[in-house]
C-alpha positions as CSV (number, residue, x, y, z in Angstrom):
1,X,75.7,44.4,70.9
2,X,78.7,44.5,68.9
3,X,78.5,46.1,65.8
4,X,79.7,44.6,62.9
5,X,83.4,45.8,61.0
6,X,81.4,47.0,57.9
7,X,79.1,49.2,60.0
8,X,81.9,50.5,61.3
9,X,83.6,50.9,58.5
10,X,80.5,52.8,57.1
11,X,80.4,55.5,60.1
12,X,83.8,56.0,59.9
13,X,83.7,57.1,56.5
14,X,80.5,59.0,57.1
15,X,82.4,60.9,59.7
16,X,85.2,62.1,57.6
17,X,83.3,62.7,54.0
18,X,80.7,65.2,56.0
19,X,82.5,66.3,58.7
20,X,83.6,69.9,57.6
21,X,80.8,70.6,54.3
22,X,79.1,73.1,56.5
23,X,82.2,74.8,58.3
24,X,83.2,76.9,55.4
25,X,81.7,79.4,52.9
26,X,81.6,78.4,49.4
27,X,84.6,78.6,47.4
28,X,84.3,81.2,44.3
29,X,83.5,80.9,41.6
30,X,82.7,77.0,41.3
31,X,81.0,76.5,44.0
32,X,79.6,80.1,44.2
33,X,77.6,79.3,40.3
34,X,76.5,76.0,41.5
35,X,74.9,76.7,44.6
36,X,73.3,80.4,42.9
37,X,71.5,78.5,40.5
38,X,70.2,75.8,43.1
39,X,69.1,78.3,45.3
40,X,67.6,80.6,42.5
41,X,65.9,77.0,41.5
42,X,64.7,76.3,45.3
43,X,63.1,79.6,45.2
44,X,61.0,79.2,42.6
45,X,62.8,79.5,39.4
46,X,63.0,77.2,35.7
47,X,64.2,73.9,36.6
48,X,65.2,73.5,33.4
49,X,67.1,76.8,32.8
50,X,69.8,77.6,35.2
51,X,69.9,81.1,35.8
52,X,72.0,83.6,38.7
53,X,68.9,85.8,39.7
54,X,68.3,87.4,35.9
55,X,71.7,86.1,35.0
56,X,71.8,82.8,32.9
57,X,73.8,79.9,33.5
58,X,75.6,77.1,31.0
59,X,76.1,74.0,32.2
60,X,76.7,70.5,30.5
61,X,73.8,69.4,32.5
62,X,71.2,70.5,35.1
63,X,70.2,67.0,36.9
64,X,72.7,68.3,39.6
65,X,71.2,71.2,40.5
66,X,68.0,69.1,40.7
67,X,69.6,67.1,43.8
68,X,71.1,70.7,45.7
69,X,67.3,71.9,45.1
70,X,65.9,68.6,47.0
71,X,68.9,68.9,49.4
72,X,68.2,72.8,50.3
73,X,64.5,72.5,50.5
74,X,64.7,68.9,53.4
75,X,68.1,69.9,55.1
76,X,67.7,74.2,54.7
77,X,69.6,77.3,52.7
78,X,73.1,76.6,54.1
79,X,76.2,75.1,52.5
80,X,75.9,71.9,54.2
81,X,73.1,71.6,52.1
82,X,74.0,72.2,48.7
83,X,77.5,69.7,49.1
84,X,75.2,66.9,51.1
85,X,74.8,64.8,48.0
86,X,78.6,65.4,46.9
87,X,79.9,64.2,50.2
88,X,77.0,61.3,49.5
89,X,78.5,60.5,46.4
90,X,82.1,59.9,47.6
91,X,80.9,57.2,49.6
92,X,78.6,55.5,46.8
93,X,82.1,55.9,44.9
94,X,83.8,53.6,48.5
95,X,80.6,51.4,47.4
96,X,80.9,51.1,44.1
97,X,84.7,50.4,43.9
98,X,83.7,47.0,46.7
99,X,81.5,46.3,43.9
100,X,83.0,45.6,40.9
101,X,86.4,43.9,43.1
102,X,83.6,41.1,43.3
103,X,83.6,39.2,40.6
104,X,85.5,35.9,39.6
105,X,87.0,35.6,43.1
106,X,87.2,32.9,45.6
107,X,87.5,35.1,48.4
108,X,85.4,38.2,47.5
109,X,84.5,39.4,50.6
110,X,88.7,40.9,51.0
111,X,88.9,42.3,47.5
112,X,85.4,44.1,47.8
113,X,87.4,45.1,51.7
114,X,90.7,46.0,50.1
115,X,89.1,48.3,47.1
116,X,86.9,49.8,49.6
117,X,90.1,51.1,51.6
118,X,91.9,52.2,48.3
119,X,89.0,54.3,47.2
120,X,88.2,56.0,50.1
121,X,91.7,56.9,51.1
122,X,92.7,57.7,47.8
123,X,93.1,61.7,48.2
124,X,91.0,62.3,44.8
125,X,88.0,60.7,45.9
126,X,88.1,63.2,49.1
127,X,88.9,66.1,46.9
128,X,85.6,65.8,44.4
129,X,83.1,65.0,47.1
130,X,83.9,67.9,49.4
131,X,82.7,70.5,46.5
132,X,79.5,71.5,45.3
133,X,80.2,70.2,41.7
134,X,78.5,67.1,39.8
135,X,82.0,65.3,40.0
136,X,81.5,63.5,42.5
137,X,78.3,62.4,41.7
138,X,79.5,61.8,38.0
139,X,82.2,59.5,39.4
140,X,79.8,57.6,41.6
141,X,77.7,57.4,38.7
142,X,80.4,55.6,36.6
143,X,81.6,53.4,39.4
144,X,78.2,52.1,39.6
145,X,78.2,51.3,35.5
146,X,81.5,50.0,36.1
147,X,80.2,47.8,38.7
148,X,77.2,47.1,36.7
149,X,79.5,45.8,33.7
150,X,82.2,43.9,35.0
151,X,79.5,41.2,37.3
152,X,77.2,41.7,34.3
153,X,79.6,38.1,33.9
154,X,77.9,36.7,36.8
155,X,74.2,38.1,35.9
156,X,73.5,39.4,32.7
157,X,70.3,41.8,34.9
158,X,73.4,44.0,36.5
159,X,74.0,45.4,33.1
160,X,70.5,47.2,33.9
161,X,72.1,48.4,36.9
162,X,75.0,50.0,34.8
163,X,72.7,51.6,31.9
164,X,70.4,53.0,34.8
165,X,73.8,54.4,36.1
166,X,75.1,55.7,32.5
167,X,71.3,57.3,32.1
168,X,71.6,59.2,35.2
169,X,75.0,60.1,34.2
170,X,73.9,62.0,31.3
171,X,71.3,63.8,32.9
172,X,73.5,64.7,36.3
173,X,76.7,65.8,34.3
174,X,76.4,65.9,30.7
175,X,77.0,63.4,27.3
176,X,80.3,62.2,28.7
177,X,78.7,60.3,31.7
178,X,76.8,58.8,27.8
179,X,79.2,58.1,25.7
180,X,82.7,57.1,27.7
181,X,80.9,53.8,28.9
182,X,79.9,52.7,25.9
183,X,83.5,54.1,24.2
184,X,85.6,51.9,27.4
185,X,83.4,48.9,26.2
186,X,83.8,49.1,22.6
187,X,87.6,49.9,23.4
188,X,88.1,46.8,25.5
189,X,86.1,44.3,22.9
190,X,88.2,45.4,20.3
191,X,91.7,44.7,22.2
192,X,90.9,41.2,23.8
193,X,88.0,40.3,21.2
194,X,85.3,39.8,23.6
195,X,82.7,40.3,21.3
196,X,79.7,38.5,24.1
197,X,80.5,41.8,26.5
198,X,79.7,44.2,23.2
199,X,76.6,42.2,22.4
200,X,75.5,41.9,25.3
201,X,75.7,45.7,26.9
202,X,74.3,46.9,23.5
203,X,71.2,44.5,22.9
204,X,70.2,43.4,26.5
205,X,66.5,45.0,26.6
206,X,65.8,45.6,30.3
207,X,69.6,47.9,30.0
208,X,69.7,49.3,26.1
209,X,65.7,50.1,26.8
210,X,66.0,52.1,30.2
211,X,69.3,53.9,28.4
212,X,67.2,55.3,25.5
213,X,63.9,56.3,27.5
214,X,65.7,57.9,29.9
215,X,68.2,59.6,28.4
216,X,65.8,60.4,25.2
217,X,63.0,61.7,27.6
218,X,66.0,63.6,29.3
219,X,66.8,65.8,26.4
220,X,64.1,66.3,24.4
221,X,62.7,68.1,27.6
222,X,65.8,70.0,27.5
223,X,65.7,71.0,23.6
224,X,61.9,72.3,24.7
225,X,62.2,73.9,27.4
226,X,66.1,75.5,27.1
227,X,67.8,74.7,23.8
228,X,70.9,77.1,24.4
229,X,72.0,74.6,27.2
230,X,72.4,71.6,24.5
231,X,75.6,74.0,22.7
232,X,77.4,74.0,26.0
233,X,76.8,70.2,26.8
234,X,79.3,69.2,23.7
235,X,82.8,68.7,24.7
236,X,85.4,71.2,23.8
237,X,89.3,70.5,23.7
238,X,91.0,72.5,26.4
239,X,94.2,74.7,25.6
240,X,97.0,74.6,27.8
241,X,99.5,77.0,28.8
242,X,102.6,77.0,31.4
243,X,100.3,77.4,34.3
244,X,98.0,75.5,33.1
245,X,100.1,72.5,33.0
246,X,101.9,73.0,35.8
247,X,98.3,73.4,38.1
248,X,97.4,70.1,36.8
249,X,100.6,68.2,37.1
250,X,100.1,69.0,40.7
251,X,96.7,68.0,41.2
252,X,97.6,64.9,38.8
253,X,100.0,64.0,41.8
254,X,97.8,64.9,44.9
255,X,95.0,62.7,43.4
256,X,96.5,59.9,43.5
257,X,98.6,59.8,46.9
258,X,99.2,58.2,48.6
259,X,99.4,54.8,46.1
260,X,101.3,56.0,43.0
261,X,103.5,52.9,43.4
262,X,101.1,50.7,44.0
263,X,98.4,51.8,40.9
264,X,101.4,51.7,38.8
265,X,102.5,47.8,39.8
266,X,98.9,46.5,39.1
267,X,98.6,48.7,35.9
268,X,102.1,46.8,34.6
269,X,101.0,43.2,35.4
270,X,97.5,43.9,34.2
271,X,99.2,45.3,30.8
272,X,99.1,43.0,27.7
273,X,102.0,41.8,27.0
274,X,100.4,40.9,23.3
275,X,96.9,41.2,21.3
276,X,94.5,39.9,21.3
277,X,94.8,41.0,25.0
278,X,93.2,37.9,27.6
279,X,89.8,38.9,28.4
280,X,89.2,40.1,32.5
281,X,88.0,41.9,34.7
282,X,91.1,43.9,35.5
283,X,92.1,44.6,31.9
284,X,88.2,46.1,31.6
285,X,89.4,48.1,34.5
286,X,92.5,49.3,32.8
287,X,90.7,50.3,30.0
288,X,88.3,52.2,31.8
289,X,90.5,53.8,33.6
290,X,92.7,55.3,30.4
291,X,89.4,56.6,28.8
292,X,88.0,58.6,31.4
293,X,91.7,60.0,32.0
294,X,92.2,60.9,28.4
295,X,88.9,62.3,28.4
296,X,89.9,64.8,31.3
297,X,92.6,65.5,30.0
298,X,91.4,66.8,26.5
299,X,88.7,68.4,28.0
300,X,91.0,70.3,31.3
301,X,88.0,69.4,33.8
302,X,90.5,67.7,36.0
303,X,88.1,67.1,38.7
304,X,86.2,65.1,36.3
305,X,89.1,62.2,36.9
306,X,87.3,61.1,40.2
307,X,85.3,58.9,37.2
308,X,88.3,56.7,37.3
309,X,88.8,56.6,40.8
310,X,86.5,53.6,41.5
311,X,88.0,51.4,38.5
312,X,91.9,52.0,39.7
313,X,90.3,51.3,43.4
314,X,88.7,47.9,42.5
315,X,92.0,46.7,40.1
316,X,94.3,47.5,42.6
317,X,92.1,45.8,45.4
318,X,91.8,42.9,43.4
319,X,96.1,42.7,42.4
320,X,96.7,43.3,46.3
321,X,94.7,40.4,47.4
322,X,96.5,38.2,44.6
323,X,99.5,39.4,45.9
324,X,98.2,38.3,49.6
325,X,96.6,35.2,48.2
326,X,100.1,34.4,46.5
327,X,102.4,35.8,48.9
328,X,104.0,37.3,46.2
329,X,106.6,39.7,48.2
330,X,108.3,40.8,44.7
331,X,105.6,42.7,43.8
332,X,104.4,43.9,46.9
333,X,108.2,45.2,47.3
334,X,108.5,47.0,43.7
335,X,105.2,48.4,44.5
336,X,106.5,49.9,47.8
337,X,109.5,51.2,46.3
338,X,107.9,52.6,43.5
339,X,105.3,54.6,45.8
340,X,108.4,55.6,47.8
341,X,110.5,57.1,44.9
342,X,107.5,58.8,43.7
343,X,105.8,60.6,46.6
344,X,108.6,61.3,49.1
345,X,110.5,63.4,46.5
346,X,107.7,65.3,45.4
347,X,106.1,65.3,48.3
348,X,109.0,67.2,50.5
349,X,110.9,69.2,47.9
350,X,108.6,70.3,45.6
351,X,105.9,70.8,48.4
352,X,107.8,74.1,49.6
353,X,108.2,75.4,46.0
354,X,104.0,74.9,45.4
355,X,103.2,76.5,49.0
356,X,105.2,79.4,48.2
357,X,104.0,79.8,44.7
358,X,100.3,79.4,45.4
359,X,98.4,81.4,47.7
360,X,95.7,79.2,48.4
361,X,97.9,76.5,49.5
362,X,100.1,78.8,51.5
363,X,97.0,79.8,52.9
364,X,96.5,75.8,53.9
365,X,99.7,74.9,55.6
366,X,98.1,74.8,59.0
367,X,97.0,71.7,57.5
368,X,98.7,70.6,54.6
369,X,101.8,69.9,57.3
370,X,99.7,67.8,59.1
371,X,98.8,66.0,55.9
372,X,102.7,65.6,54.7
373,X,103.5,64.2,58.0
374,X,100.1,61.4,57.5
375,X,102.0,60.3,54.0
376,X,105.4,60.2,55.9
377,X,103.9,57.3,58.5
378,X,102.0,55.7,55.4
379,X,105.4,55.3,53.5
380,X,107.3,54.0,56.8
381,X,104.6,51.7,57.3
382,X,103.9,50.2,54.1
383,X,108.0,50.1,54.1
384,X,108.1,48.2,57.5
385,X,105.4,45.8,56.8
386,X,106.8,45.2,53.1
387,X,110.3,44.4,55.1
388,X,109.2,42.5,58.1
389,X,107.1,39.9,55.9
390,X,103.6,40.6,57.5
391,X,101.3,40.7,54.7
392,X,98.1,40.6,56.6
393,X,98.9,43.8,59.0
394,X,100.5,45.4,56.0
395,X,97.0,45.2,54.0
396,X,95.3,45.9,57.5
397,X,97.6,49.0,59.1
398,X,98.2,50.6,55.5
399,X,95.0,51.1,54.7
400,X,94.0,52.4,57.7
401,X,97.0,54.6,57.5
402,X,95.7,56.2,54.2
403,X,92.4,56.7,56.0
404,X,94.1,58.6,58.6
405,X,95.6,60.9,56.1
406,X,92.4,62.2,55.0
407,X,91.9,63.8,58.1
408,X,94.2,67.5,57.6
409,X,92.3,67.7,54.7
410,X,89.5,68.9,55.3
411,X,91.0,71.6,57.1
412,X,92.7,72.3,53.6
413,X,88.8,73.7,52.1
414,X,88.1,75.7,55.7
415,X,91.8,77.7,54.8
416,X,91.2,77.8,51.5
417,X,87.9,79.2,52.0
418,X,89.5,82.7,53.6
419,X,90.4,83.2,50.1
420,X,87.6,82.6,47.9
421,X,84.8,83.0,49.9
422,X,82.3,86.0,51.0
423,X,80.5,83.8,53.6
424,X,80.7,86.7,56.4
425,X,80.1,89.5,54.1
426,X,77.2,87.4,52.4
427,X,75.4,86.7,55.3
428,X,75.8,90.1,56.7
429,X,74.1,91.4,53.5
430,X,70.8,88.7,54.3
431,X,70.3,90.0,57.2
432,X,70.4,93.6,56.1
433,X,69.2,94.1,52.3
434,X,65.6,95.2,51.5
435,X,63.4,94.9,48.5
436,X,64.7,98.2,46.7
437,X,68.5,98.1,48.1
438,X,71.2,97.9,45.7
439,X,74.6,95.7,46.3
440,X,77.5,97.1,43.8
441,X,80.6,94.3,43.7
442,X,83.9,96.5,43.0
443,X,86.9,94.7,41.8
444,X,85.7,91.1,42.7
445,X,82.9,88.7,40.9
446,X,81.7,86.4,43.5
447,X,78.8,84.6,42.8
448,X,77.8,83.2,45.8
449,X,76.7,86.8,46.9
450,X,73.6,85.7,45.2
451,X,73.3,82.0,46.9
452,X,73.9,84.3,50.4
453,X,71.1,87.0,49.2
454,X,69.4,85.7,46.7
455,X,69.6,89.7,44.9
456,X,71.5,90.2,41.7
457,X,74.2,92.6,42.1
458,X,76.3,94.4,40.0
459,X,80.1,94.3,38.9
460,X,82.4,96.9,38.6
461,X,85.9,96.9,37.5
462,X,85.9,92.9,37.6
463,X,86.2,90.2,35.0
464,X,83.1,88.3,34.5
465,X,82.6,84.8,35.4
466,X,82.9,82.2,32.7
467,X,79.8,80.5,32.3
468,X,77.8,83.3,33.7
469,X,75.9,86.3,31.3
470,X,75.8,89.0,33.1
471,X,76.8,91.7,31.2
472,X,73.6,93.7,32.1
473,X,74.6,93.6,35.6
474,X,78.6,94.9,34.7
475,X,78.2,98.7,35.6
476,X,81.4,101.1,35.0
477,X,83.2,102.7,37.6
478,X,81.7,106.1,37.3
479,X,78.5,104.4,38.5
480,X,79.6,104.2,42.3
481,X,79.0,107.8,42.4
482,X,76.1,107.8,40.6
483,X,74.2,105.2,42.7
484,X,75.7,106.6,45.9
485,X,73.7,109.7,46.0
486,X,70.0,108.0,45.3
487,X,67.1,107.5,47.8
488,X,68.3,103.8,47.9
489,X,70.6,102.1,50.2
490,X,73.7,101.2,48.4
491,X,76.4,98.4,49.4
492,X,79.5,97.9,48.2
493,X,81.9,94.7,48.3
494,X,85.3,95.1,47.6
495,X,88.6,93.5,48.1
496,X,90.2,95.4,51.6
497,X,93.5,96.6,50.1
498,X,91.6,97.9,46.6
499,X,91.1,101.5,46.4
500,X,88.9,102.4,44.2
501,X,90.0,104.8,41.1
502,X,86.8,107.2,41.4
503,X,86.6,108.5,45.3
504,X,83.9,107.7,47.1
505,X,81.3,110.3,48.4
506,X,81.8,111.2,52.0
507,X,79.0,109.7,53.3
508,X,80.6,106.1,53.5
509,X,79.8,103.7,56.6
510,X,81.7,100.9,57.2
511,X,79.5,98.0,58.3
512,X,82.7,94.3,58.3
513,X,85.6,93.4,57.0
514,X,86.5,89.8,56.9
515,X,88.1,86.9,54.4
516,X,90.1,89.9,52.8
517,X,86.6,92.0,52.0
518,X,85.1,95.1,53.3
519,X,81.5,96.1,53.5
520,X,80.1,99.7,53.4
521,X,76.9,101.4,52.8
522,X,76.2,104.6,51.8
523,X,73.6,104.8,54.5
């Protein structure tokens, strides 16, 4: 029996999102909070106040944590669990993206095809769903609105779909996944004058109902049970500074390879050349696009522009099919050259420069070479094809090709992860730690010691995590010797080369070393 192209399709996607979520430890401190408070949730805490063992936690949401606590309790305590419904969510992103290329279209089973390929291999859509962070569910989330909105045309009942979306939005991420929907929509009626789409999304009753119960329900449990969480669910202007800017200008440009060119041909024919602007589909798309970017921008959660993933995905599906459809070489050309000028340059001269400067990636060139050589065949094929005049194989081979670069990447975490991770060390201390033992971090602040032990330990000598009060566990450095010499067993995790200031007692055992930490006991 053969199977059919969209199951295959489906598998191979399946094989690249989750092949390597369980290979690595988590990566400090983002992924370190997030799976700590799911765990400390799983084993019996407040689902509705995040805490770190007695530590609490902020969050703009806790509906995430929700989903790692039903993932660790089917699948197990592991970190294949706690990024299962991440790596889940990049693919409802692939989904959603088919989705909303739907509508208005002859020929919608190759647009729903071609946005499908854009969105999987576009490198952001990798990057969110292969953390334990609500972005990728956030952007799956908003695909699925977006989606929702845009055949709402077709059916006015998929607009429930889209406020069912924006509802679970809110309570998976925060008031963003709230508000930015209904701010794209508002934004979009004003510029073409569509006033049906604003009346419709705000007064349909089986969307604007579901919207307000759930949502409503949502956070008056929250004010009850934890009203500290609602200050740090409003959005806060982010400051940049040098590094700042220069970090996200990099991640700006991996996010988007390897179709630069391509996103920014269909953003300049989709443009409005005047206002009113003519009412679509792919201006709605445009629109959608800009908020969610501006919003991530303000805000410096950069991660959170996966949300416009699935909108660029579906436009740019739905302007290469008309490009197919037309055989409009021009375009297809300009967008080829653009992509070209954009990513080779970057891509092989200022790659060096970034490896050098950052230690994580440095740390990653085993497979971030692999990855540059993946664009390199993507940009000679898209070139050939472009050339040759084969516009079938050239929407075919180069979307495949962009799959195909995904592959390094996931090698890209498992490096990274000798870096920011204490998955050796943390599992050592499960298998070791008793009831009255006492675990002492000197000169580091990981939190996913506590996802690995579930024991609060304390931090000496070590900036405390952001989002994270645990003052009461910070401990000064004279208190190495002082815990030492009790009846209890001690351990201490520090960084290899770090020496501490006080010496330690003689009686110092050495129990691993590993991912730059070393592990010793006082017993």
């Amino acid at each position: 029996m053969r199977l059919k192209p969209a199951t295959l399709f489906g598998l191979l996607l399946f094989y690249i999102f989750f092949r390597g979520i369980g290979t690595h430890g988590l990566i400090d401190p983002v992924e370190g909070i997030n799976a700590s408070v799911a765990v400390h949730m799983a084993a019996g805490g407040n689902y509705f106040v995040p805490k770190i063992g007695e530590s609490l936690a902020s969050g703009r949401s806790v509906g995430f944590w929700w989903l790692s606590v039903i993932a660790i309790k089917l699948i197990g305590w592991s970190e294949f669990a706690v990024r299962f419904f991440p790596a889940l969510s990049g693919l409802l992103m692939v989904l959603s993206s088919a989705k909303a290329a739907r509508p208005y279209s002859d020929d919608p089973m190759r647009k729903s095809w071609l946005a499908a390929s854009v969105c999987a291999g576009m490198t952001l859509c990798f990057i969110v769903s292969q953390f334990d962070s609500p972005h990728s569910l956030y952007a799956a989330l908003m695909g699925i609105a977006l989606s929702g909105i845009v055949r709402s045309s077709e059916e006015k009942r998929n607009l429930r779909t889209a406020h069912l979306a924006i509802s679970f939005a809110f309570i998976a991420y925060g008031f963003e996944g709230l508000y930015l929907p209904l701010l794209a929509v508002l934004i979009y009626c004003v510029l073409s004058e569509d006033w049906e789409l604003m009346r419709d999304f705000f007064t349909w009753p089986g969307g604007i109902i579901i919207t307000l119960l759930l949502s409503g329900l949502y956070f008056v449990a929250l004010v009850i049970t934890n009203p500290e969480i609602v200050h740090f669910m409003r959005c806060q202007n982010y400051t940049y500074n040098f590094g700042g800017i220069a970090g996200i200008s990099m991640l700006l440009f991996v996010s988007f390879v390897p179709f630069h060119g391509f996103i920014l041909r269909s953003v300049y024919e989709v443009f409005p050349r005047e206002f009113p602007a003519q009412k679509s589909c792919e201006f709605f798309m445009f629109v959608w696009a800009c908020v969610f970017a501006v919003s991530s921008l303000l805000t410096g959660d950069i991660l959170s522009l996966g949300a416009c993933v699935p909108a660029l995905a579906a436009l740019l599906g739905r302007k290469i099919d008309s490009w197919l459809r037309q055989r409009s070489f021009h375009s297809m050309r300009y967008a080829v050259m653009f992509n070209t000028l954009i990513i080779f340059p970057v891509l092989f001269c200022f790659m060096p420069f970034a490896l050098h400067n950052f230690p994580a990636l440095e740390a990653s060139m085993m497979s971030l070479v692999p990855w540059g050589i993946t664009e390199g065949l993507f940009l000679f094929a898209s070139w050939y094809y472009t050339k040759t005049r084969q516009p079938v194989k050239w929407a075919r081979n180069v979307s495949a090709s962009a799959l195909i670069c995904l592959m390094p990447l996931a090698g890209v975490f498992s490096l990274s992860a000798g870096l920011y991770s204490s998955h050796d060390a943390g599992m050592k201390l499960r298998n070791l730690v008793k009831k009255n033992d006492i675990i002492l971090q000197y000169g580091i602040n990981h939190p996913s010691i506590y996802f690995y032990t579930l024991r609060n330990s304390r931090i000496i000598s070590a900036d405390l995590t952001p989002g994270v009060a645990e003052r009461k566990f910070s401990a000064p450095e004279s208190a190495i010797n002082t815990l030492w010499g009790t009846q209890y067993r001690v351990f201490l995790l520090m960084p290899s080369e770090l020496k501490p200031e006080t010496p330690l007692p003689q009686n110092v055992f050495h129990i691993t070393e590993g991912e730059g930490l070393l592990l010793l006991s006082n017993q």
